[in-house]
N, C-alpha and C positions, 0 to 999 in steps of 0.2 A: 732414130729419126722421128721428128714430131709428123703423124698422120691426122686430116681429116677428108670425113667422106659423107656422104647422107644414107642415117640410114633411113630403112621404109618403117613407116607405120603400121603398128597393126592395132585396129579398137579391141603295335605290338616290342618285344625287344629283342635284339639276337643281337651277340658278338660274335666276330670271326678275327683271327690273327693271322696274318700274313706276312711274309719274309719280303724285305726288298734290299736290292743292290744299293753298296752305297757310292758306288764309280762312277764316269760318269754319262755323260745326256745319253738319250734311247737307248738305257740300260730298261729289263722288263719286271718288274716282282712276279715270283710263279704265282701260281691261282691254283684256285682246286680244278677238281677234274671234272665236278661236273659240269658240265656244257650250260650258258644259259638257253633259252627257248631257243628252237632254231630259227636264223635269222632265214626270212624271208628274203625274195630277189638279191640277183645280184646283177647289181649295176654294168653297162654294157659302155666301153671304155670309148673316149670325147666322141664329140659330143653326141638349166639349166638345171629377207627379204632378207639389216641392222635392225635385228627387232627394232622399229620406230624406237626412240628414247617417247618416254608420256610427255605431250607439250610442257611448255615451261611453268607454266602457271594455271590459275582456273581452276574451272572444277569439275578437272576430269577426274574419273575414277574407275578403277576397273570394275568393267561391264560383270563379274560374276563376283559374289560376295556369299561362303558357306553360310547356310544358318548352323548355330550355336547348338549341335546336339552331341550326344553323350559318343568320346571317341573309343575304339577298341581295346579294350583290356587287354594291359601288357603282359610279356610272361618271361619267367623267368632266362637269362643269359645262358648264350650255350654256346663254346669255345671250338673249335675245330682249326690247328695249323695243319696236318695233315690231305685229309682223307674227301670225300665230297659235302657241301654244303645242305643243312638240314635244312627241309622245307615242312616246316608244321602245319597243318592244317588250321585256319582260325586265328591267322597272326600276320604282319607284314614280315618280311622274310627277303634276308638278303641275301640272293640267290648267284651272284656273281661279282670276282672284285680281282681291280689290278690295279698295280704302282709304275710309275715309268716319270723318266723327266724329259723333258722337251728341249728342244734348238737353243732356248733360254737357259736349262737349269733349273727352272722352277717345276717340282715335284708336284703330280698329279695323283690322286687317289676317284677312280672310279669303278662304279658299282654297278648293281642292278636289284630296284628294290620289285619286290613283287607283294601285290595284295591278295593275301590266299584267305579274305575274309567273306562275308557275305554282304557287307555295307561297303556305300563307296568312302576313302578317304582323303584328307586335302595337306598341306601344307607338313609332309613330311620330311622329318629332321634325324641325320645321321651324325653320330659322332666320332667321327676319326682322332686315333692318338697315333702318334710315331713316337718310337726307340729307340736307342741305339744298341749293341749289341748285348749290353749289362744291364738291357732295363731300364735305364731312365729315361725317362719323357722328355722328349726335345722340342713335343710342338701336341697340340691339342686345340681343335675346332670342329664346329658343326657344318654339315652340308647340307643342302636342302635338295631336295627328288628337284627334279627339269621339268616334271609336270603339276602341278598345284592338284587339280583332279588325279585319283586312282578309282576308277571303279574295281568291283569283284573280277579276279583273273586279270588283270592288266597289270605292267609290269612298266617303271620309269629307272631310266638312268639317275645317275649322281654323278658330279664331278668338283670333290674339291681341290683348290688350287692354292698350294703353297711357295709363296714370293722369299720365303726368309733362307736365308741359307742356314741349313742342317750341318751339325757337326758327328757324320757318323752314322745316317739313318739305318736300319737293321731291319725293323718289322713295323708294323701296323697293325691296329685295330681297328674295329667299325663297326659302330654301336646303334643300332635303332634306338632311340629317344625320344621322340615325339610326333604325334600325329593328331589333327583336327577331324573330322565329319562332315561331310557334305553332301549337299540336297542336289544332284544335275540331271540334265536330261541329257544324257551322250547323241550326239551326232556323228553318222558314218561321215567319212571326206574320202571320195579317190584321189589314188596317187600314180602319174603317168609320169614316163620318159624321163627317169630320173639315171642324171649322167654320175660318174665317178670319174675327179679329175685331180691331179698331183699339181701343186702349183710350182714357184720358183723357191717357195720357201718351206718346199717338203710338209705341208699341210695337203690333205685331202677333201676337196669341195666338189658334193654332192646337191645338183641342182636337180632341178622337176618342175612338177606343176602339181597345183591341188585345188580340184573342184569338188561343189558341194551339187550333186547332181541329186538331192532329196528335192522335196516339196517346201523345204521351210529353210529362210534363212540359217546359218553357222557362225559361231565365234569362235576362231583360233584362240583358243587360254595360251595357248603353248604347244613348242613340238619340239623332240631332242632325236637323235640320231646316236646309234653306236655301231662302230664295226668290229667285227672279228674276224678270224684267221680262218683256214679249211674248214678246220676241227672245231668250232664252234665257239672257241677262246676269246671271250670278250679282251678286245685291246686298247679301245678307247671309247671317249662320248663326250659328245654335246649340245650345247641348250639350238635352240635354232638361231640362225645368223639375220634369217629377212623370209617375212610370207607377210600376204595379205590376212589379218585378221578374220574378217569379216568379208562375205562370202553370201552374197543374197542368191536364192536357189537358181540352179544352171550355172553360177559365176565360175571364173576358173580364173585362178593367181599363180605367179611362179614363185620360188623359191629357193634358200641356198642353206644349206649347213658347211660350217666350216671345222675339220677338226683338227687340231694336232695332234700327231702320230712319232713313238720313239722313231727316227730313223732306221735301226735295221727291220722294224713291223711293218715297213710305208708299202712293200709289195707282198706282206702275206693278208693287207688289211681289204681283203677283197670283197668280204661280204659283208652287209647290211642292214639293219632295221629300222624302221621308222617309227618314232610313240606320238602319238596326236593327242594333245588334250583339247575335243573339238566339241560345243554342245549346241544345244536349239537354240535361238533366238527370236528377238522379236525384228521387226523389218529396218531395215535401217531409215533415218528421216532423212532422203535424199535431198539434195541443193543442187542449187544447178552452178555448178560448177567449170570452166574448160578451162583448156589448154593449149595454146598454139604449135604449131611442129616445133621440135627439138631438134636441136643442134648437138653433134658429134664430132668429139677428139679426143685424141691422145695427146698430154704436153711435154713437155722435153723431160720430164721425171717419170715418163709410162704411166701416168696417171690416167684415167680414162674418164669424161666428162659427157652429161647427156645435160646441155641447156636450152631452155623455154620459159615460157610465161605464164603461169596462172591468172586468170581473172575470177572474179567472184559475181556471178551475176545475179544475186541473191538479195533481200535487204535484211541480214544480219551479217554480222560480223564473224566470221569465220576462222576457228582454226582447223589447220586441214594438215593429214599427213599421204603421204603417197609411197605406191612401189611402184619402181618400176622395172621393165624382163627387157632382157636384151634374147635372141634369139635366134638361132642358125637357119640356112634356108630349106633343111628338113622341119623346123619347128621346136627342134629341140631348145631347151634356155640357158644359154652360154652362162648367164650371170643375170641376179637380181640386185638391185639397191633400194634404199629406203630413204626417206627424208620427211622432215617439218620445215614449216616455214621459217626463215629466217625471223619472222619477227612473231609477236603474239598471233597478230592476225590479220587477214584479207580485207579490208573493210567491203562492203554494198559498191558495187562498180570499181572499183580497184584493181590495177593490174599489179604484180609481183614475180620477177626475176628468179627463177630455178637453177638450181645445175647439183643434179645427182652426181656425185664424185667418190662415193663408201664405197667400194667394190671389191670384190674377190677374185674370179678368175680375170676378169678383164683387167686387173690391174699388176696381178701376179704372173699370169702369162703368156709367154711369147706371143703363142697365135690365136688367143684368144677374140682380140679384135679383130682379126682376118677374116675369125668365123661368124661376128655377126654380122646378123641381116635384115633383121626391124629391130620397133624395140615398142614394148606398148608402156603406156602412163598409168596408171588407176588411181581414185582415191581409196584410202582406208579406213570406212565409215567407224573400225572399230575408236579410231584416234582423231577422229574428224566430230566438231559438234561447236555450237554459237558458244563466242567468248565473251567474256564479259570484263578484259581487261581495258584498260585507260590506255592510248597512244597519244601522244600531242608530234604535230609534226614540226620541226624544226632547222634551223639551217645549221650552211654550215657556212666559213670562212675563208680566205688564204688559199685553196681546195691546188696542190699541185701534182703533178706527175711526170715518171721517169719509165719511157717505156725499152728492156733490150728484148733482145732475140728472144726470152724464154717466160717474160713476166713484164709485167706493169706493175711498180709500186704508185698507191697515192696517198697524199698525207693532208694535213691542215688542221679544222677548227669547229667542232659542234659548238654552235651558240645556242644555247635554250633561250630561245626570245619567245617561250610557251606564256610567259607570266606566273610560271607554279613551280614550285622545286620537282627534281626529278630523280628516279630512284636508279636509274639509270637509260641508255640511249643505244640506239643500231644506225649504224653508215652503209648502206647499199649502194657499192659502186657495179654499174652494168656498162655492157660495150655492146653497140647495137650496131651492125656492117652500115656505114654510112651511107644517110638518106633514106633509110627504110627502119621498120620493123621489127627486126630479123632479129634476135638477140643470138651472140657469138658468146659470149664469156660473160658471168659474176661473179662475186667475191662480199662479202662483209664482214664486218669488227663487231664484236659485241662491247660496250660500255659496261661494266657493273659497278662505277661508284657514282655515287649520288650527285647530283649538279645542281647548285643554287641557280635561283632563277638570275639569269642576268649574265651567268658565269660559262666559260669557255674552255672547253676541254679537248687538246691533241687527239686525233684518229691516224690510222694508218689501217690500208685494205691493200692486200697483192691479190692481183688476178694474175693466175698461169695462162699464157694466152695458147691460139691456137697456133701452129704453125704459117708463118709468114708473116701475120698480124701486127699493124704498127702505129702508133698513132694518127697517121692521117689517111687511115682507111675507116677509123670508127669513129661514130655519136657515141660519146660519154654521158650517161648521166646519173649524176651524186644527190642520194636522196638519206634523210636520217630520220627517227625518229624518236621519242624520249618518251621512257616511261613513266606513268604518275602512280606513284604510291596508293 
């Protein structure tokens, strides 16, 4: 049944070879014996960002960039199927590794690299080969650490992901290969009230919060998660799912990892670690930016929807990304989401149509939306900053709509009547509870082919409505715009 309700607001090299099954999904490859680090806390059972994608264009860049100095000398390959994993002194060193296929089928190889160097290191690369039982190579690529930053003594996951189907997989290798240098200033970040939750599709999603209670702003580079079993047995890992970047000091952001786990490990995967690749920064160039109350629902596919309205009350042009926490009436964070704007950008007084819809537990289970109880908005100064792309606003045509029980579709006709050709165009349809304000449901179409000036191009946008919702309860309004090369 489709629900809505309001919620409340709140403001070096080393090889290892490893045997894996080749039967099939949450089958486990043994691992060596020795334990990686001991995993810190363990999560206390319910009850909580989609790393932003980087805007679409512009010229954003990621806030940390190594300088170009001399990386750690490699050393010779050292082979262990057996016995415990050697940890050298003076070398990156891969200190844990398991195989397992997922719900999918698709075969996972993850790790744990450790820097047992005295320099911090960036942008390391592993090389996994699988076999089959005679030796030959059925599949070979590189994986990259979850964290870009390794200081001395920190330790990052791996996790490569193989789509192909294998005929016969047997063992594996995993190969240190490559590593860069880099110049950072690490920042501590706490980490509270972080839940462990099973969803509908047997994935494990670990929510929290993370403040940066120093004196100086933080940038989130990155943050991965791996769990293991009683015994210390890494069983899986991954990159992070959604956090706030950027973290000006006292700030606190929620967050979510999401992992897939073999099925029969989903209840030995009890314990936890968290790796932050978290460093100083400079302050962020605030805007003034708001946001009107958000609207909540669930639509007849369990989907779960947090919609409002951005205004930009600034005079540049804005692109902005945002998290936002959904959270129970202990405080805990059921679930975060992430988003960018549907189009380039916000312009100077401009209002634009939201609805957070990426979700994990709120969308995967049952009573998740039972349990929340606010939900806060933020910007993400790390993916937020003036744009400098061309909009031209345009109409549209024809503009119809067909609304049932569970959706509204609407179709027609972008005209570029800009006078300039266009390299492409956005149709924003919104539904605002009639006679007001209020924004209830959005939806958009992206264009990506080019449109001579003059020239007229089909759209089509569904909106999932909210429960009861029907055309002659809501203001529609259909806005587009075209992009200039």
């Amino acid at each position: 049944m489709k629900r809505h309700r309001k919620l409340g607001l709140i403001l070096f090299t080393a090889a290892i070879v490893f045997s894996m099954l080749a039967c099939g999904g949450g089958t486990t490859a043994p691992t060596a014996t020795v334990p990686p680090p001991a995993p810190t806390n363990t999560p206390v059972p319910p009850p909580p960002t989609d790393t932003p994608p980087p805007p679409p264009t512009d010229t954003a860049v990621p806030p940390t960039e190594p300088p170009a100095t001399e990386a750690p000398a490699a050393t010779e390959a050292t082979t262990d199927t057996t016995g415990d994993l050697e940890r050298v002194p003076g070398q990156l060193n891969i200190i844990s590794l398991n195989g397992f296929q997922d719900e999918w089928e698709d075969w996972h190889i993850v790790g744990l690299i450790a820097n047992d160097t005295e320099r911090t290191v960036s942008d390391m690369e592993v090389e996994v080969e699988i076999f089959d039982a005679n030796g030959a190579s059925l599949y070979k690529e590189v994986a990259y650490a979850m964290l870009y930053n390794l200081a001395p003594g920190e330790t990052s996951p791996f996790d490569l992901w193989v789509y192909d189907d294998l005929a016969g997989p047997d063992h594996f290798t995993a190969t240190m290969v490559g590593q860069g240098s880099s110049d950072v200033e690490r920042a501590a970040v706490d980490v509270g009230n972080v839940v462990r939750v099973v969803d509908d599709y047997d994935s494990i999603n670990l929510t929290g919060e993370v403040t940066n209670n120093g004196t100086t702003p933080v940038e989130v580079n990155g943050a991965a998660a791996a769990l293991f079993d009683a015994e210390g047995k890494m069983i899986t890992a991954a990159y992070i799912s959604v956090v706030q970047h950027h973290l000006e000091a006292g700030e606190t952001g929620p967050f979510r990892f999401s992992l897939s786990v073999p099925e029969d490990q989903i209840e030995a995967a009890t314990d936890y670690k968290l790796y932050w690749d978290a460093v100083v920064s400079d302050p962020a160039d605030l805007v003034d930016l708001s946001f009107s109350d958000f609207y909540d629902y669930m639509d007849t596919y369990d989907n779960f929807h947090l919609a409002g309205l951005i205004t930009n009350n600034s005079t540049k042009n804005m692109s902005v990304s945002m998290v936002a926490g959904i959270y129970d009436a202990d405080g805990n964070v059921v679930d975060a989401s992430s988003l960018s704007l549907p189009l380039y950008y916000v312009a100077p007084g401009e209002t634009l149509p939201l609805d957070f819809d990426s979700w994990g537990p709120m969308n995967y289970t049952s009573d998740a939306y039972d349990k929340g109880d606010t939900y806060q908005v933020s910007v993400d100064y790390y993916w937020t900053y003036e744009s400098y792309s061309d909009l031209a606003k345009v109409s549209t045509k024809d503009d119809s709509n067909t609304f049932s029980a569970d959706e509204a579709k609407f179709i027609g006709y972008v005209v570029n009547d800009s006078g300039k050709d266009l390299s492409g165009a956005t149709v924003i349809v919104a539904l605002y509870e009639k006679g007001t304000q209020k924004l209830w449901a959005t939806e958009y179409d992206w264009l990506f082919d080019d449109i001579a000036a003059g020239a007229e191009v089909p759209y089509e946008v569904t909106v999932y409505l909210p429960s009861g919702v029907d055309a002659t309860m809501v203001d529609i309004v259909i806005s587009a715009m075209g992009d200039l090369p």
